[in-house]
C-alpha positions as CSV (number, residue, x, y, z in Angstrom):
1,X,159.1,83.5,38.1
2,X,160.4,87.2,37.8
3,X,160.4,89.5,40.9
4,X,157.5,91.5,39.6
5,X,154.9,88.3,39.1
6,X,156.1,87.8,43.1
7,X,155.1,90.9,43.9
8,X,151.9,90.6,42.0
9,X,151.2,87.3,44.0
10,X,152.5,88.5,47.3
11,X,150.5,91.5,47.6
12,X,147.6,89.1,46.5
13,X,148.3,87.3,48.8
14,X,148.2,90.8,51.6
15,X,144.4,91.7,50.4
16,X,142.9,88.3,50.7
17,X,144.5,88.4,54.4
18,X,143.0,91.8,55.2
19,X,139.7,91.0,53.8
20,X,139.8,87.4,55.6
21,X,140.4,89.0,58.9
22,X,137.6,91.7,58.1
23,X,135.1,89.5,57.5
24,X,136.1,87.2,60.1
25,X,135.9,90.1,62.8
26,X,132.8,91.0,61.4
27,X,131.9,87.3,62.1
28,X,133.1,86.9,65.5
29,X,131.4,90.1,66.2
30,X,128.3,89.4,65.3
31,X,125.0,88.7,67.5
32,X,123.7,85.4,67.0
33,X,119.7,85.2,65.9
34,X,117.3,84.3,68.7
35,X,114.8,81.3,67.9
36,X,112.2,83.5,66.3
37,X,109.5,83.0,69.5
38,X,112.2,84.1,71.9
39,X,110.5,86.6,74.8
40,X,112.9,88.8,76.8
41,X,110.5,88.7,80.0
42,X,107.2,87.6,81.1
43,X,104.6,90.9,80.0
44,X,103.6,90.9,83.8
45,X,106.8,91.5,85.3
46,X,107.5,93.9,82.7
47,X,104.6,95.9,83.8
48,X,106.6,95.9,87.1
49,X,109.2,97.3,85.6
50,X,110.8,94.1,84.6
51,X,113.2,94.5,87.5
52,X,114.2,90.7,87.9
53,X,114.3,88.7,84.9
54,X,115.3,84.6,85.2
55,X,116.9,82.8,82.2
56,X,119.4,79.5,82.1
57,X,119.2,78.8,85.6
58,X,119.8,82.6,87.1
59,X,118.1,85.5,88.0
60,X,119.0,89.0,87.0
61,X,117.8,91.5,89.1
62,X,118.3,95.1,89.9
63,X,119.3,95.5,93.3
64,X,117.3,98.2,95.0
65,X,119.4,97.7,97.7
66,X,122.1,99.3,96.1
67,X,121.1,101.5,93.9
68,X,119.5,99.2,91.7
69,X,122.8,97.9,89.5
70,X,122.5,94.9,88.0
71,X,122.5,92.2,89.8
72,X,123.1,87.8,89.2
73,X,122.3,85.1,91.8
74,X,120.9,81.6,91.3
75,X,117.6,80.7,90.8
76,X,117.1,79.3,94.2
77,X,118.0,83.0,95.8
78,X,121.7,82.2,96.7
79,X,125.0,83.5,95.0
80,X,124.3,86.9,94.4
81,X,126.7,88.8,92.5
82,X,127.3,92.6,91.3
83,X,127.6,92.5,87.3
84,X,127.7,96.2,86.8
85,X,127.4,99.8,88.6
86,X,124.7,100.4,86.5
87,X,121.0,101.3,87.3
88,X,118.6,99.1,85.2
89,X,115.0,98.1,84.8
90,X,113.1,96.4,82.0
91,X,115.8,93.6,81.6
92,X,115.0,90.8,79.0
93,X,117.5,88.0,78.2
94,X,118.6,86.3,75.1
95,X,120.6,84.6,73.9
96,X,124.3,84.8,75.6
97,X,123.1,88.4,76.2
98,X,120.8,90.9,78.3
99,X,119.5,94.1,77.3
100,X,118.0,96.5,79.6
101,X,117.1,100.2,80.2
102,X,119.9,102.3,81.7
103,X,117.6,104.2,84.0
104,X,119.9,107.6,84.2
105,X,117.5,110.4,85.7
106,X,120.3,112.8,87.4
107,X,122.7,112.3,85.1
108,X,126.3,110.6,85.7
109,X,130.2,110.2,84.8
110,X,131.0,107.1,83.4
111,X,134.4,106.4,81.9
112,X,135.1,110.0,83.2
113,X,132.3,111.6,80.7
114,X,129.8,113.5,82.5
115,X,126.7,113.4,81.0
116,X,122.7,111.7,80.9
117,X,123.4,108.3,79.9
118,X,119.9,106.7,79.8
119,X,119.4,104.2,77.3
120,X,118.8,100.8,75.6
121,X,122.0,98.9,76.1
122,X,123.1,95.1,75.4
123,X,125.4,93.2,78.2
124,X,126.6,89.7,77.4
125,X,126.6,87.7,79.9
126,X,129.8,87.1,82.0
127,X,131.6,90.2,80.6
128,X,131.5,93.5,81.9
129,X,131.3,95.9,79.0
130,X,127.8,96.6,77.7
131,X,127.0,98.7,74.8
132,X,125.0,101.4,73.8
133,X,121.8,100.1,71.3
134,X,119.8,103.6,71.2
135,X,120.6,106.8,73.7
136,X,117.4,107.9,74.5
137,X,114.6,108.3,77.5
138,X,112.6,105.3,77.3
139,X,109.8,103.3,78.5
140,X,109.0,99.6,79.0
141,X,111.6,97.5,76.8
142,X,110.5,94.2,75.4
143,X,112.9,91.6,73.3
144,X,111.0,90.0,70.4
145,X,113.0,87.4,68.4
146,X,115.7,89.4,67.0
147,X,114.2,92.9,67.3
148,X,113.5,94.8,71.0
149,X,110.5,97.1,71.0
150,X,110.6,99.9,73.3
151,X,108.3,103.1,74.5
152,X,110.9,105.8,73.3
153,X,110.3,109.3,74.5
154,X,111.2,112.8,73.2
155,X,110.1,116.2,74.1
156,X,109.2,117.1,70.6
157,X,107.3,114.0,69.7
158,X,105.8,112.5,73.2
159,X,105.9,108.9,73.4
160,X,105.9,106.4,70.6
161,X,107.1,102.8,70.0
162,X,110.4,102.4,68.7
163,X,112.4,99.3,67.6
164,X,116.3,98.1,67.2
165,X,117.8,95.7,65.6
166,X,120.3,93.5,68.5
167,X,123.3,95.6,67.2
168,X,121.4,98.3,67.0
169,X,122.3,99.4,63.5
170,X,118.3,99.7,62.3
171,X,116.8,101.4,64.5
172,X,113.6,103.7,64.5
173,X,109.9,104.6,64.5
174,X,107.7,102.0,64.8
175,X,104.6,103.1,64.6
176,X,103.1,106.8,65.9
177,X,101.2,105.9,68.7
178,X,101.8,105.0,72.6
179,X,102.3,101.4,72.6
180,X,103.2,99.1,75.7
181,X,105.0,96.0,73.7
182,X,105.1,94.2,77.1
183,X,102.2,91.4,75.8
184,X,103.2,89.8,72.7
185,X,101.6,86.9,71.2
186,X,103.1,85.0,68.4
187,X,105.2,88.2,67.4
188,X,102.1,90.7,68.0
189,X,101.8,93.1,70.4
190,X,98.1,93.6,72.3
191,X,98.5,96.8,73.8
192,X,95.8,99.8,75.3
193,X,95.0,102.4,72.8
194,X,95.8,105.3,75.2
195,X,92.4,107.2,74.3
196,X,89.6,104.6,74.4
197,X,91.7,102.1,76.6
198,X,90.8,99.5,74.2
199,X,92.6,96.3,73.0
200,X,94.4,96.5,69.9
201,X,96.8,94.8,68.1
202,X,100.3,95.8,66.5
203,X,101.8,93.5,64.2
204,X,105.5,94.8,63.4
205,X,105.5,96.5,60.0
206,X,101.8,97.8,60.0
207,X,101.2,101.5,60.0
208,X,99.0,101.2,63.2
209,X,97.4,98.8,65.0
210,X,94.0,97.2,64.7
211,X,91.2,97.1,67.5
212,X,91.0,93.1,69.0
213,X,88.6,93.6,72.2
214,X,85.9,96.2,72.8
215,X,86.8,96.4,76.8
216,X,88.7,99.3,77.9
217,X,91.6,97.0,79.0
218,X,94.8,98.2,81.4
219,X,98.2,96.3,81.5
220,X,96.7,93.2,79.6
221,X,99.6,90.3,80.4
222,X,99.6,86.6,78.2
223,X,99.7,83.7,79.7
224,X,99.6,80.4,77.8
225,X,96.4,80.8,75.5
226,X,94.8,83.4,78.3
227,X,95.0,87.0,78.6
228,X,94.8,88.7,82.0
229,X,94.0,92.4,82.4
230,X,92.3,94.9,84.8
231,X,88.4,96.1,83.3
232,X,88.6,99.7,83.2
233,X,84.6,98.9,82.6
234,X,84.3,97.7,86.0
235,X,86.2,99.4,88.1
236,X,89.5,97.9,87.4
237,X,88.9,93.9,88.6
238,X,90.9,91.4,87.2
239,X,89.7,89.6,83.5
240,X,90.8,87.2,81.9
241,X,90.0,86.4,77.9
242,X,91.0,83.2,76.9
243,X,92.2,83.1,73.2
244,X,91.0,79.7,72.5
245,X,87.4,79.6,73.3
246,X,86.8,83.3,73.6
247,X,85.0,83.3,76.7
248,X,85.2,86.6,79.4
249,X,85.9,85.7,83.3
250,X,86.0,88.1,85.7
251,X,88.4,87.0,88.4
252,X,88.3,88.9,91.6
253,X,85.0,90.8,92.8
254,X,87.6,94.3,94.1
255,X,89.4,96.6,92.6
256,X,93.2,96.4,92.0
257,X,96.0,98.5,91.8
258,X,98.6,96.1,89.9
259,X,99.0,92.5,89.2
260,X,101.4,89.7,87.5
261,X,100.9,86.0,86.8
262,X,103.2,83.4,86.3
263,X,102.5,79.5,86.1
264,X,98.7,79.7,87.1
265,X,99.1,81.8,89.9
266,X,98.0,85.6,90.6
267,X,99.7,88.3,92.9
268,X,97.5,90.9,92.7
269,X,97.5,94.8,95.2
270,X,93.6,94.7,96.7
271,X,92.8,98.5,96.8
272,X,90.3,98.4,99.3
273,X,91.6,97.4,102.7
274,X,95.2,97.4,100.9
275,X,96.9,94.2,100.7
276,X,99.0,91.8,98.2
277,X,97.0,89.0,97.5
278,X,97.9,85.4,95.8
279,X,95.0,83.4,93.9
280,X,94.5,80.7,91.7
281,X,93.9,81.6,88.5
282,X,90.6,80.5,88.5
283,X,90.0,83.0,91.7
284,X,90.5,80.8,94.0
285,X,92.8,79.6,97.6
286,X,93.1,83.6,98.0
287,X,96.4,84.4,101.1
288,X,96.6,87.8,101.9
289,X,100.7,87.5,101.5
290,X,101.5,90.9,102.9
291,X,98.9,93.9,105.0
292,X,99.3,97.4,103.1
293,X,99.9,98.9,99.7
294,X,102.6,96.9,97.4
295,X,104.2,97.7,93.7
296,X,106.7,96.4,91.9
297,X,105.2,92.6,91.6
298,X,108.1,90.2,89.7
299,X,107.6,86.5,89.4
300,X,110.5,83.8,88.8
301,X,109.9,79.9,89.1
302,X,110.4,80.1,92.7
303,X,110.1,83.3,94.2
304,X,108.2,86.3,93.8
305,X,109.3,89.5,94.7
306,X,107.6,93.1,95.5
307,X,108.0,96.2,96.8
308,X,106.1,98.6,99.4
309,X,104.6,101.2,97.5
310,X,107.3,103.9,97.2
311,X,109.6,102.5,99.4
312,X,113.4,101.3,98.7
313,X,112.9,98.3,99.9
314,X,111.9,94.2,98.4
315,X,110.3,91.8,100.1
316,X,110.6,87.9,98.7
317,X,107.5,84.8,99.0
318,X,107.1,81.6,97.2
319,X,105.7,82.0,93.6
320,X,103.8,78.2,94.6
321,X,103.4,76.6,97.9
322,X,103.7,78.2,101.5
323,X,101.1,79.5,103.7
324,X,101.8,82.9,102.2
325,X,105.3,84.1,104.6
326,X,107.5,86.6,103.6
327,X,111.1,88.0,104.5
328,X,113.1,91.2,103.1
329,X,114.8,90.5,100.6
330,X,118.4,91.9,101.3
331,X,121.1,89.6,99.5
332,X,124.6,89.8,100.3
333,X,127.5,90.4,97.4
334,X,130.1,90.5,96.1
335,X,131.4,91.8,92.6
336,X,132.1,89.3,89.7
């Protein structure tokens, strides 16, 4: 063989290297798919901001105590442990990764660039580097399979519902309207129309959404086959519509302020004679858990967390059991 059928072969040989390694960084790189009925957070914490968020055994949390980074600890309460100096709500999990809102009002320097940073960014979980999916001002954030759907705002525009792909390559309009993708139901979202209040439906890829319920419904949350929500046609008491059979119950006879449910319980804020209250689904076993006016309502298998209204401060209870006690929640740290 001659020297110049060598070099044919040998630089061959080069490109098939190169494009190997390309398309095997490309691999190693790349995000796996989430189980198509994968759900970054429960709609009624997300409501609350989505400010603790439990998957594989841990809660992530945004520490209000300090600034509200983000934040690990078991799911038992113990452990807790700084991930990142970052400010975050609306965390979802999936996956080997989080994704969250970079909540950046002031403005900040990171990595010695000054500037507003807020944003949709990805973290995986047990590194330290996240990465930008969409720099923009948003609202509530919701994972949905392999796509997040968030309330993306801008001054010439207002607010409309965005989506991104999980490396956020496609990203974009979703549909021209105000849409809250925090309840989703077998990959539809049931959302408020903001001018009649009434319940619609958004199935991703329609042009708009399409009326479901002629109540003017706020924050409606899924659970199981049920759908919770405050009656704007009655003074904002707690509904629930059950999917199945179709039937209307009204749950409590006051008015609320905010609510979650997780597991067939209900933390709801009374309005009259202010308190945080938790009830069976059904309406009943009512303990007043805490006297005075509460937001910020997040639910994990074990404990429940809130926060007095406008105060930097948590408070944790049992999600189930107990007589209704409560402590601050103030968890000790220390960085990964």
């Amino acid at each position: 063989m001659n020297k110049k059928a060598l070099g044919i072969i040998f630089a061959i040989l080069v490109i098939a290297l190169i494009i190997g390694a390309v398309v095997l960084s490309k691999y190693m790189s790349r995000i796996p798919d989430n189980p198509p009925d994968t759900i970054g957070n429960s709609s009624g914490n997300l409501n609350n901001k989505g400010l603790y968020c439990e998957s594989d055994g841990y809660i992530y949390f945004a520490n209000i105590n300090d600034n509200n980074y983000l934040y690990r600890m078991d799911s038992n309460g113990t452990n807790a442990v700084k991930l990142i100096d970052v400010p975050v709500s609306y965390i979802n999990a999936g996956g080997d990764y989080l994704y969250f809102y970079f909540d950046d009002p002031g403005g900040t320097k990171f990595m010695g660039v000054a500037g507003r940073m807020s944003g949709i960014y990805r973290l995986k979980k047990g590194e330290k580097d996240f990465v930008c999916l969409d720099k923009c001002t948003s609202g509530i954030l919701n994972l949905v399979g392999n796509t997040l759907y968030y309330e993306h705002y801008d001054n010439e525009n207002g607010m409309q519902l965005y989506h991104s792909s999980l490396d956020g390559k496609d990203k974009g309009l979703s549909v021209n309207e105000i849409v809250n993708p925090a309840c989703v139901i077998n990959g539809e979202i049931y959302y408020s129309e903001q001018d009649s209040q009434l319940l619609k439906i958004y199935r991703p890829g329609s042009s708009e959404g399409r009326p479901f319920m002629d109540y003017a419904v706020y924050n409606p949350v899924v659970e199981g086959t049920d759908i919770y929500f405050m009656n704007m046609n009655d003074d904002y008491r707690l509904y629930r519509y059950s999917l199945s059979s179709g039937t209307l119950t009204k749950i409590t006879d006051e008015r609320i302020d905010t609510f979650n449910v997780y597991g067939g319980v209900i933390f709801y804020q009374r309005n009259h004679d202010p308190a945080l209250i938790r009830v069976d689904a059904d309406g009943q076993n009512a303990i007043v858990i805490a006297e005075g006016n509460y937001e910020n309502i997040n639910c994990t298998s074990t404990y429940t967390f809130y926060s007095p209204f406008k105060e930097p401060s948590t408070y944790i209870t049992y999600t189930f059991g107990g007589n209704g006690e409560s402590a601050r929640f103030s968890p000790a740290a220390s960085d990964q």
